[in-house]
C-alpha positions as CSV (number, residue, x, y, z in Angstrom):
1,X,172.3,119.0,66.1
2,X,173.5,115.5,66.4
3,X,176.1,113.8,68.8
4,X,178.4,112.3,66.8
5,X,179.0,108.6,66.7
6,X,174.7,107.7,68.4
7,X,172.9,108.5,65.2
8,X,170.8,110.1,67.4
9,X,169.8,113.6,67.6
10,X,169.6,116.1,70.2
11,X,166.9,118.5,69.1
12,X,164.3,116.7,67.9
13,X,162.0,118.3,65.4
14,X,159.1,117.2,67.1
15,X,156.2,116.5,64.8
16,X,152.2,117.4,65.5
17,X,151.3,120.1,67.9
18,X,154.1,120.6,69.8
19,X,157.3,122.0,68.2
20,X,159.3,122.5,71.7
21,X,162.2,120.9,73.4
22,X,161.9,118.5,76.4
23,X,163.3,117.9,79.4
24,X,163.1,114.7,81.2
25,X,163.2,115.6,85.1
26,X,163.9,112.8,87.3
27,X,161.7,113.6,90.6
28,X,162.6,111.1,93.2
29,X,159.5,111.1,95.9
30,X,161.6,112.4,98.8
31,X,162.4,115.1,96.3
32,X,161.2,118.5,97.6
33,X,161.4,120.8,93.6
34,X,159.0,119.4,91.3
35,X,157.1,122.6,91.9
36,X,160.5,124.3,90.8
37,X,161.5,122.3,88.0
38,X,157.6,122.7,86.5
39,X,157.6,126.3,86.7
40,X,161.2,126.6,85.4
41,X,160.3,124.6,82.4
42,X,157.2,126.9,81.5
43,X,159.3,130.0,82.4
44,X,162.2,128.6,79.4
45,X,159.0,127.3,77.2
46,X,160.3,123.8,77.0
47,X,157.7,120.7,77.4
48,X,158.5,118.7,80.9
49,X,158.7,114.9,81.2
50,X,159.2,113.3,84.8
51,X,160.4,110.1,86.0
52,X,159.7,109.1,89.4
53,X,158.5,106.4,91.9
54,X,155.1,107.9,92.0
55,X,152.5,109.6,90.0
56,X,153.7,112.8,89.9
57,X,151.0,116.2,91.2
58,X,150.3,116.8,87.7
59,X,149.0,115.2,85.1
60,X,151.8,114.4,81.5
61,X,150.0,112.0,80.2
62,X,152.6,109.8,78.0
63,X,155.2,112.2,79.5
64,X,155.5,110.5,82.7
65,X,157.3,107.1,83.4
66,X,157.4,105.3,87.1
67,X,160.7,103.8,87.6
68,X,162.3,102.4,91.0
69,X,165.2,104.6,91.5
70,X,166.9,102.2,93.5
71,X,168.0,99.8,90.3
72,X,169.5,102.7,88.3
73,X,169.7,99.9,85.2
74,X,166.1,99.3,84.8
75,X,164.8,102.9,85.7
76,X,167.2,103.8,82.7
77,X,166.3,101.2,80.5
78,X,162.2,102.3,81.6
79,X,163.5,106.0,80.3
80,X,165.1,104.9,77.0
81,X,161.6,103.1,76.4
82,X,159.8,106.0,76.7
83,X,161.8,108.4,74.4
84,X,160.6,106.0,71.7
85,X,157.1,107.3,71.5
86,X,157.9,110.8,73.4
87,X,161.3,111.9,72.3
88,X,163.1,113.6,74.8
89,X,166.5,115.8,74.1
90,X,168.0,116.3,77.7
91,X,167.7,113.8,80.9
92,X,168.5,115.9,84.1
93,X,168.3,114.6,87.9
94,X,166.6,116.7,90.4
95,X,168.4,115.4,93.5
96,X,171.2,112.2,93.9
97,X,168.9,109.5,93.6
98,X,168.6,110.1,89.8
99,X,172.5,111.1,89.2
100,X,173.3,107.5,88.0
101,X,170.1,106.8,86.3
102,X,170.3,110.1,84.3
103,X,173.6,109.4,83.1
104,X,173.0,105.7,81.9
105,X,170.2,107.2,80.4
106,X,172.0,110.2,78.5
107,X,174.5,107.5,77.2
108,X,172.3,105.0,75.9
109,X,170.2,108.0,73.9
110,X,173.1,109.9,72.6
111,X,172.6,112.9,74.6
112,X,174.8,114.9,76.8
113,X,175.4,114.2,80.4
114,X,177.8,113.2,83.1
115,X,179.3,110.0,82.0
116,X,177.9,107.1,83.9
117,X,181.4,106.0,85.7
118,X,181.6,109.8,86.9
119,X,178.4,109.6,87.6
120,X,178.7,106.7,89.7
121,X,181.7,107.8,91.8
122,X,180.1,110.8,93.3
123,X,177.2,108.5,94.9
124,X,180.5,106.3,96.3
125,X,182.1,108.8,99.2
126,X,185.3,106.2,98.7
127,X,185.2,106.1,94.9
128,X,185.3,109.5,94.9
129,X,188.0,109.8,97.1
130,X,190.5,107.6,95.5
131,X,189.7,109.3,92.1
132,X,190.5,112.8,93.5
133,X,193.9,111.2,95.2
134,X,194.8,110.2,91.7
135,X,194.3,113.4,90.3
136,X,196.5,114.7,93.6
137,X,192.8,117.2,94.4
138,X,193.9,118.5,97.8
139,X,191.3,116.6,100.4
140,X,191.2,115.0,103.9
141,X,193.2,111.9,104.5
142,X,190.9,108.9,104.2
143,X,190.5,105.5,104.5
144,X,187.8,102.3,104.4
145,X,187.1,101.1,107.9
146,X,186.1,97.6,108.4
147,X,185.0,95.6,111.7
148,X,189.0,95.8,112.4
149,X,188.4,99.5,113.4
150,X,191.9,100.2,111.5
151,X,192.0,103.9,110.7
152,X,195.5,104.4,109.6
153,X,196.4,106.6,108.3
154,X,193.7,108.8,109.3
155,X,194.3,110.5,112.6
156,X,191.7,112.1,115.6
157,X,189.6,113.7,115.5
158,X,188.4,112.2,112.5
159,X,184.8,111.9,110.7
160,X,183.1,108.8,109.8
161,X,180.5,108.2,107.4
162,X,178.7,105.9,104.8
163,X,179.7,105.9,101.5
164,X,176.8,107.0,100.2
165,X,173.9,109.0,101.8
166,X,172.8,112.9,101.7
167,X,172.4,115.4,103.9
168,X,174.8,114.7,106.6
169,X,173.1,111.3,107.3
170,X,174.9,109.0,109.2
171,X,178.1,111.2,109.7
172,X,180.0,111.9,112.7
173,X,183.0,112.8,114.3
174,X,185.1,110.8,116.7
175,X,187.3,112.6,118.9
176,X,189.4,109.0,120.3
177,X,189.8,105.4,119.8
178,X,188.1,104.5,122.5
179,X,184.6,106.4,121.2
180,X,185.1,104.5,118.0
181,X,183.6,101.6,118.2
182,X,180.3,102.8,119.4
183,X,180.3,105.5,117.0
184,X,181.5,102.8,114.5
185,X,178.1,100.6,115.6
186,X,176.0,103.5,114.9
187,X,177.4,104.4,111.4
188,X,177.4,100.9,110.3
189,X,173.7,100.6,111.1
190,X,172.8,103.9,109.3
191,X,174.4,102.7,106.5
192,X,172.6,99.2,106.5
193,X,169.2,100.9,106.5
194,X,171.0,102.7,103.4
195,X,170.6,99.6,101.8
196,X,174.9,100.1,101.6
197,X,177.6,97.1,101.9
198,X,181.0,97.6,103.9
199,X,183.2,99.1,104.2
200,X,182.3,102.7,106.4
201,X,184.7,105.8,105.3
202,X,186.7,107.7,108.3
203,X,188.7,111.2,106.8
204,X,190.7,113.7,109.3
205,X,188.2,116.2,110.3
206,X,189.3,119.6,108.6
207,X,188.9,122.8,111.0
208,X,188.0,125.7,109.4
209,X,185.4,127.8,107.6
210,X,183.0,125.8,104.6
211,X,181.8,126.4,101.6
212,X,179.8,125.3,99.0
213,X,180.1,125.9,95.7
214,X,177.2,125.8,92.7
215,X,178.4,125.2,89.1
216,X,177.3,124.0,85.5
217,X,179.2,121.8,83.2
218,X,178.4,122.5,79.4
219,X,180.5,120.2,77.3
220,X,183.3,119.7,79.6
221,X,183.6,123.4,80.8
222,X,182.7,124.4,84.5
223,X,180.6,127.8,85.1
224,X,180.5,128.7,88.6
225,X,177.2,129.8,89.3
226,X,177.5,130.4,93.2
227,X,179.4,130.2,95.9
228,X,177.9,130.0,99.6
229,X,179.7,130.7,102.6
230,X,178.6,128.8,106.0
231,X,179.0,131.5,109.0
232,X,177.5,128.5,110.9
233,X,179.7,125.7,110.2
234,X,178.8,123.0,112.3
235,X,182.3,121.1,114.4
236,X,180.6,118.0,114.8
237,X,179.5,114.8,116.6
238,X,176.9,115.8,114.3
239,X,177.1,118.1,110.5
240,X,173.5,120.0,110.5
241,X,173.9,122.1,106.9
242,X,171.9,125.4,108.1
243,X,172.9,128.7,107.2
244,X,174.1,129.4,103.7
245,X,174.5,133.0,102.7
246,X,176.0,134.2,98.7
247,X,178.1,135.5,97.7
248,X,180.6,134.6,99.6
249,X,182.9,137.1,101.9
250,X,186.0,134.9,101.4
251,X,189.2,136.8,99.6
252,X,189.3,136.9,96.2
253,X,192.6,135.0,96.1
254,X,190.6,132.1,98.2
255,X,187.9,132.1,95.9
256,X,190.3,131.9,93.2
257,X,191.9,129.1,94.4
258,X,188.4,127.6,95.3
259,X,187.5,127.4,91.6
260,X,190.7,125.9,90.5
261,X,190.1,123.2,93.0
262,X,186.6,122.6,92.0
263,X,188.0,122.6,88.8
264,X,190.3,119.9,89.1
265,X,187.9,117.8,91.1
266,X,185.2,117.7,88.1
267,X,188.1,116.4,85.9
268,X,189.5,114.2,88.5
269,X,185.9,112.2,88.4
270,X,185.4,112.8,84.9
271,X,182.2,115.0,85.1
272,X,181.4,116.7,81.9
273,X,177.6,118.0,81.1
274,X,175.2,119.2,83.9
275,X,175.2,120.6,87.0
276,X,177.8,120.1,90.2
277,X,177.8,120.7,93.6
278,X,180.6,121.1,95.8
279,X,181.7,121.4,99.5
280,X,185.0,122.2,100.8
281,X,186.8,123.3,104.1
282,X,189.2,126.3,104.1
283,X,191.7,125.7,107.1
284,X,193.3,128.8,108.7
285,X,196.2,128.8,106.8
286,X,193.9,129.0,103.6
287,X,194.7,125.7,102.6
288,X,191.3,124.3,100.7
289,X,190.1,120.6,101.5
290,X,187.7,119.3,99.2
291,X,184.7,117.1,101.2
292,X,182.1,116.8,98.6
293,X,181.5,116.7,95.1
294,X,178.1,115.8,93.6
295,X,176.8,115.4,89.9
296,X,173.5,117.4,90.5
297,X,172.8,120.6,92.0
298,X,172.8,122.2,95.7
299,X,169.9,120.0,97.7
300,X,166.3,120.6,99.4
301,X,165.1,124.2,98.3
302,X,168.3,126.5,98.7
303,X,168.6,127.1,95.2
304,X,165.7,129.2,95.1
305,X,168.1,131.3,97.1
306,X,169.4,132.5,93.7
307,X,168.9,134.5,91.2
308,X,170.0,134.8,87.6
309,X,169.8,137.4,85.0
310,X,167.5,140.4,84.6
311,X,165.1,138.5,84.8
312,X,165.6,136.8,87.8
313,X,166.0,133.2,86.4
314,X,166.4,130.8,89.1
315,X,168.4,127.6,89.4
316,X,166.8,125.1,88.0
317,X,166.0,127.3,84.4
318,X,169.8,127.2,84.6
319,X,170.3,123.5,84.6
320,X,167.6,123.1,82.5
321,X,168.8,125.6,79.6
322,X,171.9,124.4,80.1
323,X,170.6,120.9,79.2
324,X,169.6,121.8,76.1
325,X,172.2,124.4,74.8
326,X,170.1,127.0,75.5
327,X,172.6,130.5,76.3
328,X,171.4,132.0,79.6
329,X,172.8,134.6,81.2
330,X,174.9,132.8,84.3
331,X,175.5,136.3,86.1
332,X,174.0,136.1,89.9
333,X,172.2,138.8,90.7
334,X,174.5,140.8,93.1
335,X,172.2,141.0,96.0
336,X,173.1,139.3,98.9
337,X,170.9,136.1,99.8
338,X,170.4,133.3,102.0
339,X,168.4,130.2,103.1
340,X,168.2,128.5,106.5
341,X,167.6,125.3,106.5
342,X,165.4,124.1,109.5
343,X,167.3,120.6,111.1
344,X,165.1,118.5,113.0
345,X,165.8,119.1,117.0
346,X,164.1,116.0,118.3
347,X,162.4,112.5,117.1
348,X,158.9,112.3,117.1
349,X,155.6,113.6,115.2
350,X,155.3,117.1,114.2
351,X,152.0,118.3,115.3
352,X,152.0,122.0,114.5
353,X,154.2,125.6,113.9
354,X,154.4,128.9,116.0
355,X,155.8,132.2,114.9
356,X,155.1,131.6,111.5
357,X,153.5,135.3,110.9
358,X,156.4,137.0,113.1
359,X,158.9,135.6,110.4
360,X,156.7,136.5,107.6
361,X,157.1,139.7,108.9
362,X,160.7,140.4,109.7
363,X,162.4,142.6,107.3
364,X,164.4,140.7,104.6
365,X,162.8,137.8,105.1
366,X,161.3,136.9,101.3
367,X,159.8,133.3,101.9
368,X,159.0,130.4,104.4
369,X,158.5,126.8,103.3
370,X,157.6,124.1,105.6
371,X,158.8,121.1,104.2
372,X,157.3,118.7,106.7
373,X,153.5,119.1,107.1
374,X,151.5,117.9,110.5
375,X,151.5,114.0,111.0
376,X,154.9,113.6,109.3
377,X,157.3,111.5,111.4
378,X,161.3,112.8,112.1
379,X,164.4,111.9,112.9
380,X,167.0,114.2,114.4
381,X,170.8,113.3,112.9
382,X,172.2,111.2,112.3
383,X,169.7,109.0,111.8
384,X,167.2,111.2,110.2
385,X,167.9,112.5,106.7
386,X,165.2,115.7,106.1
387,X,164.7,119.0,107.5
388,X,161.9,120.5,109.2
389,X,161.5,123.2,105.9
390,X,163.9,126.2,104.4
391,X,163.6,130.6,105.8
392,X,164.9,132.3,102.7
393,X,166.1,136.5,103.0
394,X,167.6,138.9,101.4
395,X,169.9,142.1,102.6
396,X,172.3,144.7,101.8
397,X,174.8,142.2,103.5
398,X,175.6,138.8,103.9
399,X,176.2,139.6,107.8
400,X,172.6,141.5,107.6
401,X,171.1,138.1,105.2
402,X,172.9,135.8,108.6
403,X,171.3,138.0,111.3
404,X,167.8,138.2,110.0
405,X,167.8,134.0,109.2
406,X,169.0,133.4,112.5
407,X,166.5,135.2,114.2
408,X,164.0,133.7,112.4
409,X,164.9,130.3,113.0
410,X,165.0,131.4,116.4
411,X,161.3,132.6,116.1
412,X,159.7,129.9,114.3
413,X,159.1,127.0,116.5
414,X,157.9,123.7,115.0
415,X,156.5,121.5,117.4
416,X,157.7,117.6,117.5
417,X,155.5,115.5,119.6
């Protein structure tokens, strides 16, 4: 199968011993699933390449390349190198450090992927924006905010934020002009540290229930995988993501609409082949806002969360299939599930974990990963960009999935010295 116009082909008849596709994962450090993405690729039987800043826990041999994922030109140029002497017939990026890098690198060998100006708008918050208001996406009011403090015609409260950044770093609300420039201080230096130029983005804060939405683009088309409701939705100063429960209990006509929104966001950025995340607000009068959109899947380990198939696929044999043209079965399975996310309450060294058995033992609950070991060092929000680790349950409901993660979290104490 070749794509048209490269001379290049997308299987590869490999020669010698190995006959099977391959992937090339890009694992940033910070990146919590290479465990995920390794076992997904044995799982589908497909060979496993990995890009990242460090030697990764397992030893490819000429399947591995170090690149700096902070100069997405070189890293991609580093990748292109290495399908010379190890072909490779899908690039894919575990988290958003790898989103540009894996679409430069998809271009420049003739495979599939998001296209590299798309690509690039999702890791620019205002980008984004202004591509969505030209394709008239419904979505907060927004502008950039410079030293001037000038936020017409954005109105209070409001949200302000770097334009790039994960995990609800560096964003907050401001309820009056006269908060804003100390909260405007703050931002600015988050965003600094982010290695990020001016200007700051402020958008109306949207009240109202959220949701995030999971999806694969093949060629163009969107599959929605998932989506998650947020029975926790934070209001702000600060936006911890922590409870996520699937499916969702929103009307069908509000999931409808959901999907055509989502739709016409991918399109409005010009994503085309891989997976997408999305979040959105639903305001009371059912009105949908669209806050996020990114060109890689849902972040830190809440895709194992779901569940694909008869066989249980999970998420990342989804975007990895999909990256090749492989047909997987994209049918959740209909039990509900959930994941809480563990935020980080206080800065400081985490020195140890109680309750860890009494969660283990709570009925529903299917899993408990600790993401930050002893020694590690934290940061609460804004500042801090990680969570403590991710309690993952299942239930006969989503209320039952909510009640059981809540108490957990409740339970499980991490201690932060």
């Amino acid at each position: 199968m070749c794509h048209h116009g490269t001379g290049r082909c997308i299987f590869h008849h490999h020669t010698g011993h190995n006959d099977m596709s391959r992937v090339l994962v890009i694992l940033p450090t910070s990146s919590y699933r290479t465990a995920d993405f390794v076992t997904a690729a044995a799982n589908l039987g497909i060979d496993l390449a990995v890009a990242s800043e460090e030697d990764p826990p397992l030893d490819l041999g000429d399947r591995f390349v170090r690149i700096d994922c902070r100069d997405p030109e070189r890293a991609a140029a580093a990748i292109v190198a290495l399908a010379d002497h190890t072909p490779i017939d899908a690039v894919v990026a575990a988290d958003d450090a790898g989103v540009i890098i894996a679409a430069l690198a998809s271009e420049r060998l003739g495979l599939p992927g998001h296209p590299p100006a798309a690509a690039a708008a999702t890791r620019d918050k205002l980008a984004m924006r202004q591509l969505l208001a030209a394709a008239e996406v419904p979505q907060p009011a927004f502008v950039a905010v410079d030293e001037d403090l000038s936020v017409d015609p954005v109105v209070y409260p409001l949200v302000l934020k770097p334009r790039t950044g994960a995990a609800s770093q560096g964003v907050l609300r401001v309820d009056t002009p006269e908060s804003l420039p100390a909260v405007f201080a703050r931002v600015r230096a988050i965003a600094d540290g982010l290695g990020e130029s001016p200007p700051l983005l402020a958008e109306s804060y949207i009240p109202g229930d959220e949701v995030a939405v999971e999806g694969l683009m093949v060629n163009g088309s969107l599959t929605i995988l998932a989506v998650f409701d947020k029975p926790d939705t934070p209001a702000g100063p600060t936006f911890e993501e922590t409870l996520l429960v699937t499916p969702s209990t929103q009307p069908p006509l509000v999931q409808t609409e959901l999907a055509r929104v989502v739709t016409a966001a991918v399109g409005g950025l010009g994503l085309s082949h891989g997976p997408i995340h999305a979040e959105a607000r639903i305001a009371s009068d059912g009105r949908i806002f669209l806050l996020e959109i990114a060109g890689r899947s849902i972040g830190g380990l809440c895709g194992r969360s779901l569940r694909f198939g008869l066989e249980g696929a999970g998420l990342e044999e989804q975007i990895l299939a999909a990256a090749l043209g492989i047909p997987l079965t994209t049918t959740r399975q209909p039990r509900p599930a959930g994941v809480m996310m563990l935020p980080v309450e206080a800065a400081g060294i985490v020195t140890g974990v109680d309750g860890l058995d009494e969660v283990r033992a709570l009925p529903g609950i299917t899993d408990v990963d600790l993401t930050t070991p002893p020694g590690t060092s934290v940061e609460p929000l804004p500042e801090g960009a990680r969570y403590l680790g991710f309690i993952f349950a299942v239930g006969s409901t989503t209320e039952e999935v909510a009640s059981v993660l809540r108490r957990a979290a409740a339970t499980l104490k991490v201690r932060i010295e």
